[in-house]
Chimera marker file (.cmm) of the C-alpha trace (Angstrom):
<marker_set name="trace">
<marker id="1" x="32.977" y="85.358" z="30.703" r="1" g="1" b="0" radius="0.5"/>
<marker id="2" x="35.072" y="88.259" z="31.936" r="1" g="1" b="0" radius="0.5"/>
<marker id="3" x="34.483" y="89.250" z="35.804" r="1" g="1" b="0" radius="0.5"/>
<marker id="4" x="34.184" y="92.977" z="36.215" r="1" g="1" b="0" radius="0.5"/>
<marker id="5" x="34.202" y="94.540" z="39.605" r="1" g="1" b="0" radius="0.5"/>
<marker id="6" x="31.374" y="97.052" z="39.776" r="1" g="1" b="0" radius="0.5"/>
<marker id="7" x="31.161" y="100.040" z="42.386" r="1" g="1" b="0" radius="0.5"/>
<marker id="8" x="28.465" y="102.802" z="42.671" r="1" g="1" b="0" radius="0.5"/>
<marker id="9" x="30.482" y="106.376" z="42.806" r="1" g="1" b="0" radius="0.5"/>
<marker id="10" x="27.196" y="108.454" z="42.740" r="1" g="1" b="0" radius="0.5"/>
<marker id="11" x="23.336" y="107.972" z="43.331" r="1" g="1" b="0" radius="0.5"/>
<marker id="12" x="20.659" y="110.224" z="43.110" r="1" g="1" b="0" radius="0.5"/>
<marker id="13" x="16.858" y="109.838" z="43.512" r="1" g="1" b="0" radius="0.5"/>
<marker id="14" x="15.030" y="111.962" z="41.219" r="1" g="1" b="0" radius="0.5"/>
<marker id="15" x="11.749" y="110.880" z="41.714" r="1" g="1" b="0" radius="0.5"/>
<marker id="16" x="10.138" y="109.471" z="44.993" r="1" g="1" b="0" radius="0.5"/>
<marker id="17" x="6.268" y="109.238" z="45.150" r="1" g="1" b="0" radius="0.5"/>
<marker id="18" x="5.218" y="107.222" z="48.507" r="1" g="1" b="0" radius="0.5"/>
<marker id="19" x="1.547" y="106.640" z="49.245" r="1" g="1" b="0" radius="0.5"/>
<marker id="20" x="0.599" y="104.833" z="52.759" r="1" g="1" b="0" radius="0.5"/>
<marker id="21" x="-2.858" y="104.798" z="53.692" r="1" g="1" b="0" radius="0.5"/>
<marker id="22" x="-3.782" y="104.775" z="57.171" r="1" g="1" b="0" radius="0.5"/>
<marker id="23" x="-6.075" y="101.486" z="56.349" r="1" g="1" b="0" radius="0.5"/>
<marker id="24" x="-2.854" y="99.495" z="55.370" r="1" g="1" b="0" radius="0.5"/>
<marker id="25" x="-2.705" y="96.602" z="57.762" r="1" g="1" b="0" radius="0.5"/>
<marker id="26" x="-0.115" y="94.898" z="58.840" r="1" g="1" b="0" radius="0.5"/>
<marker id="27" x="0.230" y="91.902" z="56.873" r="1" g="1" b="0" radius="0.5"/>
<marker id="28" x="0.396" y="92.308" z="52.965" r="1" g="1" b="0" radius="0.5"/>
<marker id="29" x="1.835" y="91.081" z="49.769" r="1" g="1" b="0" radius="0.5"/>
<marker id="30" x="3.750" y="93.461" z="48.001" r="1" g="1" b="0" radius="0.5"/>
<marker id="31" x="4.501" y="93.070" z="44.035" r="1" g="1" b="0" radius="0.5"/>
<marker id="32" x="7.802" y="95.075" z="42.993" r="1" g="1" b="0" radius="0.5"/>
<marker id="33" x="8.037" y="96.036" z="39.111" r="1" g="1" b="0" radius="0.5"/>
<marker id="34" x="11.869" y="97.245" z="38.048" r="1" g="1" b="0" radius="0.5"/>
<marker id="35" x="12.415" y="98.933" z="34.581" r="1" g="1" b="0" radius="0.5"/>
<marker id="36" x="16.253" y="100.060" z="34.109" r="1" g="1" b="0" radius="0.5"/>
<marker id="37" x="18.059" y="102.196" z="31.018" r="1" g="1" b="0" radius="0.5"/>
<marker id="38" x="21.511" y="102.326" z="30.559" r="1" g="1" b="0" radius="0.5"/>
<marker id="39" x="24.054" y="105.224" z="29.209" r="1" g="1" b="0" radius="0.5"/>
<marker id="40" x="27.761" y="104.505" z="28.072" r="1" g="1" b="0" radius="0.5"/>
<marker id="41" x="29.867" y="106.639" z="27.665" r="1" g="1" b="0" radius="0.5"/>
<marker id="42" x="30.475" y="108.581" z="24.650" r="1" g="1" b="0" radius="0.5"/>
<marker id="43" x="34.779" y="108.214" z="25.261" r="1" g="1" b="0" radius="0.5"/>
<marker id="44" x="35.101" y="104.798" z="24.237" r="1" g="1" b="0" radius="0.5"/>
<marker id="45" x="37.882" y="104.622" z="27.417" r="1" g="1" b="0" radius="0.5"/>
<marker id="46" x="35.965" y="105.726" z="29.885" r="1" g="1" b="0" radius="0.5"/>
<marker id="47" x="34.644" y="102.953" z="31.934" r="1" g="1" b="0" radius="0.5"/>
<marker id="48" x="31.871" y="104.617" z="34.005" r="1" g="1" b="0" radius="0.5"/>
<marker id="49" x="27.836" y="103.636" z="33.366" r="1" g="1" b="0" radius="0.5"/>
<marker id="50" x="24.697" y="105.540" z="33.965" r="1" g="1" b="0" radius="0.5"/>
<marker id="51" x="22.109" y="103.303" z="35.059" r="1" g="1" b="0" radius="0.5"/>
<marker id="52" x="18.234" y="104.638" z="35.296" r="1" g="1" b="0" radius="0.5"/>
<marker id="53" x="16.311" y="102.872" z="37.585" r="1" g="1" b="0" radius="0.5"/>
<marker id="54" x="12.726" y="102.936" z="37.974" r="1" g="1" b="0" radius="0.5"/>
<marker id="55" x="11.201" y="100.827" z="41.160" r="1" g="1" b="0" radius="0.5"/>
<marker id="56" x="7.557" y="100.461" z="41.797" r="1" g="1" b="0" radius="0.5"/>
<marker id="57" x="6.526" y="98.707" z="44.981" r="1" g="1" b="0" radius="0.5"/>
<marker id="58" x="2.614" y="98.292" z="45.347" r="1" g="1" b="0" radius="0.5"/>
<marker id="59" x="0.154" y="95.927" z="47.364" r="1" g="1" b="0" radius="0.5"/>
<marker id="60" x="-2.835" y="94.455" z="45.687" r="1" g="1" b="0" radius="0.5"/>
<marker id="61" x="-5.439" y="96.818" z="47.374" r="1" g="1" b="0" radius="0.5"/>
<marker id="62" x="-3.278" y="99.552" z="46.291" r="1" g="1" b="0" radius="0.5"/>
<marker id="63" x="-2.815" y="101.017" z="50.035" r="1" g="1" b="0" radius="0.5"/>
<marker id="64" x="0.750" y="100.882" z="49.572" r="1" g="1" b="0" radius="0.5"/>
<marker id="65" x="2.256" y="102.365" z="46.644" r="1" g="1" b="0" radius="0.5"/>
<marker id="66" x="5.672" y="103.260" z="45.923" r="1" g="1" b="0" radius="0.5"/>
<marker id="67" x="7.615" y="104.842" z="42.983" r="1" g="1" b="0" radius="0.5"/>
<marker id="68" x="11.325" y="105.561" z="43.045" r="1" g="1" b="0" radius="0.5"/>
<marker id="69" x="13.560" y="106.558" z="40.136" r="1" g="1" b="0" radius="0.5"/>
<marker id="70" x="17.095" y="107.151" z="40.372" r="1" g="1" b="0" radius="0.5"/>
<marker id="71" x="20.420" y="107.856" z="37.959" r="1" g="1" b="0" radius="0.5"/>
<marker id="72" x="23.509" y="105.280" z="39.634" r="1" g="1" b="0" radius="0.5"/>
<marker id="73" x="26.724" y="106.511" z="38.206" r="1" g="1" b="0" radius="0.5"/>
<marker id="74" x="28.836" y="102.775" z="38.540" r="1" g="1" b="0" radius="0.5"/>
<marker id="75" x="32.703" y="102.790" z="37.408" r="1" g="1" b="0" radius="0.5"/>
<marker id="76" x="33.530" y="99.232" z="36.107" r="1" g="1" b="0" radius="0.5"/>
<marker id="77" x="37.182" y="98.065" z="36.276" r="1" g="1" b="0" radius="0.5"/>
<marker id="78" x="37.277" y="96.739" z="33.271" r="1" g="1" b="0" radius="0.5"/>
<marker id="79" x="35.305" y="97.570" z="29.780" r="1" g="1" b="0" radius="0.5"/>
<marker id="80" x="33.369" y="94.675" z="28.799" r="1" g="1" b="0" radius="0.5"/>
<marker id="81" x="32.631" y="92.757" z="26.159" r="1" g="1" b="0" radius="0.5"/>
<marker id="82" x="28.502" y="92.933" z="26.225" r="1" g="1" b="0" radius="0.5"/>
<marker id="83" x="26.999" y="95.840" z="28.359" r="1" g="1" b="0" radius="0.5"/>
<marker id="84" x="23.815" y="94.026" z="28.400" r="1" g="1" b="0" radius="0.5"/>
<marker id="85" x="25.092" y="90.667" z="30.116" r="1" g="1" b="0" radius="0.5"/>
<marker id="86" x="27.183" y="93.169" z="32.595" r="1" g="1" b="0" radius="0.5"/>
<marker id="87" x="23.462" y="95.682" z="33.071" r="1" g="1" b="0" radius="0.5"/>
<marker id="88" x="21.641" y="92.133" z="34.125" r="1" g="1" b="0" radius="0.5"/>
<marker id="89" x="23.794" y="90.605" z="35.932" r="1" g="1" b="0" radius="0.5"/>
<marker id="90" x="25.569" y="93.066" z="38.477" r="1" g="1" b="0" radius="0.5"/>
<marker id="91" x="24.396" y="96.669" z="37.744" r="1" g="1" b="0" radius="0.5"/>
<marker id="92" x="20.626" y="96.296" z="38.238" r="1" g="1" b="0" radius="0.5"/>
<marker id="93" x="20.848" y="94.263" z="41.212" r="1" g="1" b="0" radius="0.5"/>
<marker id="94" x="22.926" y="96.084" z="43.297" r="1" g="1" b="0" radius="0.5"/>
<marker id="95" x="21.395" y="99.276" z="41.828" r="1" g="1" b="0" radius="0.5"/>
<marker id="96" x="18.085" y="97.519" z="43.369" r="1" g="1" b="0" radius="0.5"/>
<marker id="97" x="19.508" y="96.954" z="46.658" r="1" g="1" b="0" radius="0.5"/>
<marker id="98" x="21.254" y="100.353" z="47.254" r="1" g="1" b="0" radius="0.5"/>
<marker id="99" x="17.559" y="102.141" z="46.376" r="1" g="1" b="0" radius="0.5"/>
<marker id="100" x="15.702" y="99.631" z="48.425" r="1" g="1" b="0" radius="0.5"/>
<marker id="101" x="18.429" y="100.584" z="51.210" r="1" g="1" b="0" radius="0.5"/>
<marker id="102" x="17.879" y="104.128" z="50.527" r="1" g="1" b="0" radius="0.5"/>
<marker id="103" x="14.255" y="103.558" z="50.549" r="1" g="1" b="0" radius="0.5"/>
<marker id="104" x="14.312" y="102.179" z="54.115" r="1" g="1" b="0" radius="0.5"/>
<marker id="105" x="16.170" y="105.193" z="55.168" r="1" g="1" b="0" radius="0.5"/>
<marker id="106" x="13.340" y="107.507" z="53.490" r="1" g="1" b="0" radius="0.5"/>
<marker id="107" x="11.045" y="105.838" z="55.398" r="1" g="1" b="0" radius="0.5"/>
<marker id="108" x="12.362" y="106.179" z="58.625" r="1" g="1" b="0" radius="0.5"/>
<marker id="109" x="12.259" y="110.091" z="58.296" r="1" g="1" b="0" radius="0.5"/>
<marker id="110" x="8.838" y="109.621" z="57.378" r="1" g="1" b="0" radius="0.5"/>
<marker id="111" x="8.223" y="108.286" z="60.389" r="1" g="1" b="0" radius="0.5"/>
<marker id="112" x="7.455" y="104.280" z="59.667" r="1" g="1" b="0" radius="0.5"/>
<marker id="113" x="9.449" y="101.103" z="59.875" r="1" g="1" b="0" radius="0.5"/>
<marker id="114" x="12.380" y="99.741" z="57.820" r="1" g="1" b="0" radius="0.5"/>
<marker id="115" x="10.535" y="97.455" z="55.371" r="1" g="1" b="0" radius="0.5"/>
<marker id="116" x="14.124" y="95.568" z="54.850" r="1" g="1" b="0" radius="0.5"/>
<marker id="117" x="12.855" y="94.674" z="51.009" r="1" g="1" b="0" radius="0.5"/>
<marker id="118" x="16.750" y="94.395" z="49.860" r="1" g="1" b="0" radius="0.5"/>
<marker id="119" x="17.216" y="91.742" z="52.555" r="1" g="1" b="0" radius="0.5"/>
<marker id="120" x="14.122" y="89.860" z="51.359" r="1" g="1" b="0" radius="0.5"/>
<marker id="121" x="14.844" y="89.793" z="47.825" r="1" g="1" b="0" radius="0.5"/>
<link id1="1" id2="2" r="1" g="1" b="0" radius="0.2"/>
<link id1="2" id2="3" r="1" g="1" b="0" radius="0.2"/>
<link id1="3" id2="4" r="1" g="1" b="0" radius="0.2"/>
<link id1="4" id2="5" r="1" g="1" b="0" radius="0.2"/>
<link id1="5" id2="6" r="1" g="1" b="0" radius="0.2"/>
<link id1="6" id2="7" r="1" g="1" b="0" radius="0.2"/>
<link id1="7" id2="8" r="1" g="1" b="0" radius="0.2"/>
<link id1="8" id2="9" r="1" g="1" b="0" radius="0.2"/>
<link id1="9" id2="10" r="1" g="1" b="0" radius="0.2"/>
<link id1="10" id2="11" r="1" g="1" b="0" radius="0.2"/>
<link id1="11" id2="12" r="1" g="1" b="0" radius="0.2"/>
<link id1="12" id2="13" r="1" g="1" b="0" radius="0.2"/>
<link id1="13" id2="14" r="1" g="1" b="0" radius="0.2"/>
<link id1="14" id2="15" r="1" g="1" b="0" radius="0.2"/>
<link id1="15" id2="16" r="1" g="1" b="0" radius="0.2"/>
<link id1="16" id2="17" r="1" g="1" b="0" radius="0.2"/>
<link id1="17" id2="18" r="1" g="1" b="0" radius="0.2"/>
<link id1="18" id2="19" r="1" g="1" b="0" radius="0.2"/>
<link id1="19" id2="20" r="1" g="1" b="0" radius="0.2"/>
<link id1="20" id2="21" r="1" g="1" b="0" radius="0.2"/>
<link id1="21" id2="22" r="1" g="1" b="0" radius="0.2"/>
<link id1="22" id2="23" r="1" g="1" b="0" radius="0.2"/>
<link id1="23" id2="24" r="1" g="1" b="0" radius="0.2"/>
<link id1="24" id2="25" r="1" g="1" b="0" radius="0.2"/>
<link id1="25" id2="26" r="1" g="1" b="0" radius="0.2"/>
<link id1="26" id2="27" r="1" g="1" b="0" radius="0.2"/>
<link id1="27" id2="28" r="1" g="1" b="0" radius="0.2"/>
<link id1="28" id2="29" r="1" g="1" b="0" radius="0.2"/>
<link id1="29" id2="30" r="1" g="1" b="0" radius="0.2"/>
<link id1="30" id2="31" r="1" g="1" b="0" radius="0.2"/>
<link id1="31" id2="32" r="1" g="1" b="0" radius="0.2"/>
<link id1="32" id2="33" r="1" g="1" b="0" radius="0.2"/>
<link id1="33" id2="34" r="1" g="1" b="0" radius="0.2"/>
<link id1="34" id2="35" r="1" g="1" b="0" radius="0.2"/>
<link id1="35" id2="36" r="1" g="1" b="0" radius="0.2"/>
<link id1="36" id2="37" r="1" g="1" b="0" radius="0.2"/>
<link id1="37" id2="38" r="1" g="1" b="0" radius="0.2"/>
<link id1="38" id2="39" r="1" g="1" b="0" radius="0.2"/>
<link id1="39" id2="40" r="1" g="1" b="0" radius="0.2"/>
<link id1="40" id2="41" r="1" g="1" b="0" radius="0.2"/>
<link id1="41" id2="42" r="1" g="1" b="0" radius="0.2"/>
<link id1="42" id2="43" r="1" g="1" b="0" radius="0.2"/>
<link id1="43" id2="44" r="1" g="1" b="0" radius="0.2"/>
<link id1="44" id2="45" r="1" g="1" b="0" radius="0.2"/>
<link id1="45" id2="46" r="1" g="1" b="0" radius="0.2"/>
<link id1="46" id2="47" r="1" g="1" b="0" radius="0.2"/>
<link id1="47" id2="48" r="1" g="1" b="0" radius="0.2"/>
<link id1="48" id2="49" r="1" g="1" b="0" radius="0.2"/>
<link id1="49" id2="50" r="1" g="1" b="0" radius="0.2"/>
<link id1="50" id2="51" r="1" g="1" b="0" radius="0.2"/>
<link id1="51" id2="52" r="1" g="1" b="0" radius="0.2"/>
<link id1="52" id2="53" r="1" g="1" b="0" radius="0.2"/>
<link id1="53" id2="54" r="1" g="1" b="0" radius="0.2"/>
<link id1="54" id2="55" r="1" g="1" b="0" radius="0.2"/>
<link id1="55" id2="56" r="1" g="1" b="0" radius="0.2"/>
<link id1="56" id2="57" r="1" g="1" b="0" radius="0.2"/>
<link id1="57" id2="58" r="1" g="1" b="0" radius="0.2"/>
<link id1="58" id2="59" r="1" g="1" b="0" radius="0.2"/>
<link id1="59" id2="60" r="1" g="1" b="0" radius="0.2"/>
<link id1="60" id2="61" r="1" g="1" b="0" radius="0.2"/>
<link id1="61" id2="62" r="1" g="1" b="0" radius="0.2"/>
<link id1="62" id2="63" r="1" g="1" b="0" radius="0.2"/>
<link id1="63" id2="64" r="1" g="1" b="0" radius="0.2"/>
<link id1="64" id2="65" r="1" g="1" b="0" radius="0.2"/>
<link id1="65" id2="66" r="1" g="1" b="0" radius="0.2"/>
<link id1="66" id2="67" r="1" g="1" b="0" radius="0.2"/>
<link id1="67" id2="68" r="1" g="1" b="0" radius="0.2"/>
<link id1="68" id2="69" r="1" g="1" b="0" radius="0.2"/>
<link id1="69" id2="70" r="1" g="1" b="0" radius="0.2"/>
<link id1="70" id2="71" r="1" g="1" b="0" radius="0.2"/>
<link id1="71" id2="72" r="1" g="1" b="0" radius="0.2"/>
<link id1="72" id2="73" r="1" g="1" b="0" radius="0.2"/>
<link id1="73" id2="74" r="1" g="1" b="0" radius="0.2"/>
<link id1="74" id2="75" r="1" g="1" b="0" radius="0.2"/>
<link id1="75" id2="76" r="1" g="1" b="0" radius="0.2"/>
<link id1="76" id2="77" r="1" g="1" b="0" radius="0.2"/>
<link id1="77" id2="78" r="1" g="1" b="0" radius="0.2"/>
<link id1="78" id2="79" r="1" g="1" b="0" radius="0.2"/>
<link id1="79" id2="80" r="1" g="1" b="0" radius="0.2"/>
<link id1="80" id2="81" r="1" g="1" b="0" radius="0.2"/>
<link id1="81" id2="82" r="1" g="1" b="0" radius="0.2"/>
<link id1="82" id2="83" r="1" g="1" b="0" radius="0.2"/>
<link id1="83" id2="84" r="1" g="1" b="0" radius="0.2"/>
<link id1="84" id2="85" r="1" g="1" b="0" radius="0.2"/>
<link id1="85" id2="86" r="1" g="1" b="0" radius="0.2"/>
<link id1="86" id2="87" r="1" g="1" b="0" radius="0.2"/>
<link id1="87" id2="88" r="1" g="1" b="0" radius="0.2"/>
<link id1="88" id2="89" r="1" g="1" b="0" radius="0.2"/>
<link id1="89" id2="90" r="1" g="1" b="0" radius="0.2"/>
<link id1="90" id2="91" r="1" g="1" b="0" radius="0.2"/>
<link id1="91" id2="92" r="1" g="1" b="0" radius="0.2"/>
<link id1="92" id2="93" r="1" g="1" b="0" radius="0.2"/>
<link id1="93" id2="94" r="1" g="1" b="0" radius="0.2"/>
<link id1="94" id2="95" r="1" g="1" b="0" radius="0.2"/>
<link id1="95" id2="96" r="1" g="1" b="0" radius="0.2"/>
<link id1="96" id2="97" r="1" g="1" b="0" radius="0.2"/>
<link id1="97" id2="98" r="1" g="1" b="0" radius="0.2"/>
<link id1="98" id2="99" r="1" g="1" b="0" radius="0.2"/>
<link id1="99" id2="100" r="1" g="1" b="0" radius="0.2"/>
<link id1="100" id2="101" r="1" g="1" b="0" radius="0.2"/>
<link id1="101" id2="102" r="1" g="1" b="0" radius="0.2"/>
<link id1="102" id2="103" r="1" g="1" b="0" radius="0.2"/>
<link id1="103" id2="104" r="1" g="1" b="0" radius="0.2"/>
<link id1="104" id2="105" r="1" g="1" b="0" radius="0.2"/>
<link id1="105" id2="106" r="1" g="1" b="0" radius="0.2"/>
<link id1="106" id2="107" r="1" g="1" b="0" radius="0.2"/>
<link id1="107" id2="108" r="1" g="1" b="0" radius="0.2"/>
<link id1="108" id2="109" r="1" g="1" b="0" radius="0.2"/>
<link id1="109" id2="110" r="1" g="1" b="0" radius="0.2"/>
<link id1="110" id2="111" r="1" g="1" b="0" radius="0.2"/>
<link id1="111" id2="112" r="1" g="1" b="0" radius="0.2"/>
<link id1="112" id2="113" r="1" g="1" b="0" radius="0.2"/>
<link id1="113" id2="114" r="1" g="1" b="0" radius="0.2"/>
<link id1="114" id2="115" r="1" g="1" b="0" radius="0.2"/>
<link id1="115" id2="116" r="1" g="1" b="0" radius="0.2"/>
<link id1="116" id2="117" r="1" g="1" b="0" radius="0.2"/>
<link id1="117" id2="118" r="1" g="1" b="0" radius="0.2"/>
<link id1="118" id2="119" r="1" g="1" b="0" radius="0.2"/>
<link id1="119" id2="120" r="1" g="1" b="0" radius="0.2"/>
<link id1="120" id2="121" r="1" g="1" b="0" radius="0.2"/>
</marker_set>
């Protein structure tokens, strides 16, 4: 297989829906649920990638519930041979890790800790 450098060259959050009860406490297990949709371009040449991203971070009781969706605009080096095996393997990962970072950061306005979920993953 081909290795193709990946960088992110734009991010945007379009949807962020946080939910934090005040009757969270402070030990809980969190599932995370990732769906992720993929654009090419229409130039054939152009080697850029639109990547969709939908995150949703909830704990069992529901007092923590978290929806993020973002568009990550990635530039690949290189075309490659099966966008799928490229989406899987690099894209959604480090499209997971810079919206769990940016997470964090949204959180911190709010007000609450850095849950660090990119580091944990």
């Amino acid at each position: 297989m081909q290795e193709i450098n990946v960088k992110i060259v734009d991010q945007k959050i379009v949807t962020s829906n946080i939910f934090i009860s005040h009757n969270l406490s402070k030990m809980f297990e969190l599932s995370m649920e990732c769906r992720a949709k993929m654009k090419t371009a229409k130039d054939k040449e152009d080697k850029s990638v639109l990547l969709n991203i939908e995150l949703i971070i909830s704990s069992k009781d529901e007092e923590l519930k978290i929806e993020l969706v973002s568009d990550i605009v990635f530039m690949l080096d290189q075309l490659p041979d099966d966008y799928d095996v490229i989406a899987e393997q690099k894209l959604v990962p480090i499209a997971k890790e810079s919206l769990l970072n940016s997470l964090d950061d949204i959180l911190v306005i709010m007000g609450y800790s850095r849950m660090e979920l990119a580091k944990k993953m």
